[in-house]
N, C-alpha and C positions, 0 to 999 in steps of 0.2 A: 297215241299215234304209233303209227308202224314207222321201220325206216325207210319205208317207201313213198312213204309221205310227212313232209316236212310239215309244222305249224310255227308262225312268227308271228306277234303282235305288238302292232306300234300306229299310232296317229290313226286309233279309233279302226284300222282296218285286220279283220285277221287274214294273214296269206296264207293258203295251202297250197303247198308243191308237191306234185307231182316227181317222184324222186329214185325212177326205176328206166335210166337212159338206156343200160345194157339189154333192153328188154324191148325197147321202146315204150315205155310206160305202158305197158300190157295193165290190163287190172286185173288186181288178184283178190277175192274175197277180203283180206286184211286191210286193202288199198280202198275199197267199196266204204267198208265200215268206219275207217279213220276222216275218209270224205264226210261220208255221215256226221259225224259224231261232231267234225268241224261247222259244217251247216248247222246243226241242231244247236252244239254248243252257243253259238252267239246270237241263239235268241233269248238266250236267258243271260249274256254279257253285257253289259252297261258299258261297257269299255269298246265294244266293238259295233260299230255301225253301218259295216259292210266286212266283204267277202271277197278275194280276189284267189284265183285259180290261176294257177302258172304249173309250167313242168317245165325240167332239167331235158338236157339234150336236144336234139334234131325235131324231136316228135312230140308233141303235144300229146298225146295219147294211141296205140294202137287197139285200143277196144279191147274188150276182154280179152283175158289169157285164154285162150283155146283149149289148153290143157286142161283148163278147168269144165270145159263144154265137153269136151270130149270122155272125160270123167264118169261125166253126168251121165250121157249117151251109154257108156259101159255100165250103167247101174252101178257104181261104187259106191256103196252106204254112206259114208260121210261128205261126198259130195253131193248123192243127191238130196239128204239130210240138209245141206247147210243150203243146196238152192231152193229148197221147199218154202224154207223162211221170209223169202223172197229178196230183192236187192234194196239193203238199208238206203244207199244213195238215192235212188227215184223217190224212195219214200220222204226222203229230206229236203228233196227239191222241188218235191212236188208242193210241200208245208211251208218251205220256207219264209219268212217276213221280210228276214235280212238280206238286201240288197248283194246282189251276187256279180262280180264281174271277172270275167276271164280274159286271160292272153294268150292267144291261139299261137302257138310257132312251130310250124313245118306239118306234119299232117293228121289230123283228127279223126278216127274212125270208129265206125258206129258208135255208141255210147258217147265217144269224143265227140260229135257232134249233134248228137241229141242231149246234151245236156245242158248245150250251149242255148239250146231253145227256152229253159227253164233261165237261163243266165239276163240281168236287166241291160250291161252293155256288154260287146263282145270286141274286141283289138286283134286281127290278126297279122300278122307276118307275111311280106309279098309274095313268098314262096308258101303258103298253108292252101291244104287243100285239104276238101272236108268230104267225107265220106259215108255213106250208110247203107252199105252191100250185105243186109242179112239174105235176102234172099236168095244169094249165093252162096252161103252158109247154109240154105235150105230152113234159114228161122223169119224170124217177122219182126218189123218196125218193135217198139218198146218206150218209156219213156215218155208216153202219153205224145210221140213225134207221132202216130198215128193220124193223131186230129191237130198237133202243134203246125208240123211243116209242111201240109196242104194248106193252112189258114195264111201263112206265113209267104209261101212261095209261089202256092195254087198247085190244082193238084196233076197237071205233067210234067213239071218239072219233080214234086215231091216223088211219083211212082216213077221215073226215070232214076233217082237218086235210090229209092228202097229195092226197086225189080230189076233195074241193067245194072246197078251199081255206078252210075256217073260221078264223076267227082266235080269240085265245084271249086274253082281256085278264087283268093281271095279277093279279083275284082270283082268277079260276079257275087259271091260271098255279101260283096258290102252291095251292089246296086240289087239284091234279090231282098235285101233289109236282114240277113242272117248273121251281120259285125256292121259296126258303127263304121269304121274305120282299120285301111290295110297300110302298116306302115314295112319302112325295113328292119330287118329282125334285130339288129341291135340299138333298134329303138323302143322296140316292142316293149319290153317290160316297166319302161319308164313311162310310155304314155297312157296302160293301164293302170297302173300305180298310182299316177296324178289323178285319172278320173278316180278311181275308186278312195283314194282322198280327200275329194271335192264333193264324192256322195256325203262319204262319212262328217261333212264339216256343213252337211245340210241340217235342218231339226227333223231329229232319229223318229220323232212319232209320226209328226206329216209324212215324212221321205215312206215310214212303213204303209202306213196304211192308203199313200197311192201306189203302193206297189202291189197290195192289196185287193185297191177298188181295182187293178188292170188283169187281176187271175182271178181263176174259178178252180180253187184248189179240189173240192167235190167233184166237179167234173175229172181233173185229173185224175185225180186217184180213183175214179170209177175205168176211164178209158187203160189207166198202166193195169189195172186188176184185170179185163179183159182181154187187154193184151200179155200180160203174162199167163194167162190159160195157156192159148195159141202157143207162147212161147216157150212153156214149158211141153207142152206137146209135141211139139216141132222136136225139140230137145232131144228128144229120146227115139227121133223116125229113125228106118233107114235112110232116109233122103239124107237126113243131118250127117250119119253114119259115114256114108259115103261121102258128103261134102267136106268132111274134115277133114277122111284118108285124104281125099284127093291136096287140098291144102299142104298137107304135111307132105305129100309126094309131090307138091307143085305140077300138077297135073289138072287138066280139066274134071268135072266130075262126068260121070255117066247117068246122072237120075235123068229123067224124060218126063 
């Protein structure tokens, strides 16, 4: 584990935090692979029967570190080296068995909430608002959300959410079916806690293998592999080029 992300295990559930407030939990390559390596690990844990996802601070996640995109975009050998690999996380969540649940508080972007699509229940915070603005990034959905949050939402509100960038706060959140449940934030971590206790105190084989008959992990991972072409292509335009000075100058972009 990195120190940007926390692992605890107790009462069958392991937690991963989310552990980079000053940052807004940006994700850093280290932060991707420690997520990984947590999902992966408890499918081969007898001890752990579910998965809860929380993070420190205001923010649930601000989506990838930029820096890291922008990296890429400059052709920097080890960055574009380490994104060729592709991202360990979708690959973990896309395979996953083990019941995954998350507690949403304050605001989720891109990746933040497309991940939450792979997640089996979701708890946000009355103030969380979820976001998936690649295309103002000049990049593309990811996370197999391509085919997940049309299915999920229908697809005008989905292309409203990937092409204008709409946000989506957490009443709509729960009546669109994207979280179970919007509580207030200092309840938030206790009433995913309890759910993801009450998975793990379900029987671990049943509980997996309907969680199972309910994905098409093959599809997944066929739809993330086509969408990260695109995404890596996208990666390296000038559109992206532009999209991110603009970001960093907090200015509109000029692409057309």
């Amino acid at each position: 584990m990195t120190d940007h992300v926390r692992s605890e295990k107790s009462n069958g559930v392991l937690t991963l935090t989310m552990n980079r407030p000053e940052k807004k939990n940006a994700l850093t390559r280290a932060m991707y692979q420690a997520l990984a390596d947590g999902i992966d690990g408890a499918e081969h844990d007898a001890d752990v029967r579910c998965v809860l996802i929380q993070a420190e601070g205001d923010t649930f996640t601000a989506g990838n570190d930029l820096s890291d995109f922008a990296a890429v975009n400059k052709g920097e050998p080890a960055a574009d080296q380490a994104r060729s690999r592709g991202n360990p996380l979708l690959i973990a969540l896309a395979r996953a068995r083990t019941p995954i649940v998350a507690a949403v508080n304050g605001r989720a972007v891109g990746i933040g909430t497309t991940m939450l699509l792979h997640c089996d229940l979701v708890f946000v915070s009355d103030e969380a608002r979820l976001t998936t603005p690649f295309v103002n990034l000049a990049l593309v959905p990811e996370a197999a959300s391509s085919l997940l949050l049309p299915a999920r939402i229908g697809h005008a509100r989905a292309f409203a959410m990937f092409v204008l960038g709409e946000a989506v706060d957490a009443k709509s959140a729960v009546e669109w079916g994207l979280a179970n449940a919007a509580v207030p934030a200092g309840e938030l971590r206790a009433r995913a806690r309890a759910a993801a206790e009450a998975v793990a105190a379900r029987p671990a084989s049943a509980t997996g293998i309907t969680k199972s008959l309910m994905r098409d992990p093959a599809a997944l991972a066929e739809r993330m592999e086509i969408e990260g072409v695109h995404f890596a292509a996208q990666l390296k335009s000038a559109e992206a080029r532009e999209a991110f000075a603009a970001f960093a100058e907090k200015r509109r972009t000029s692409n057309k």
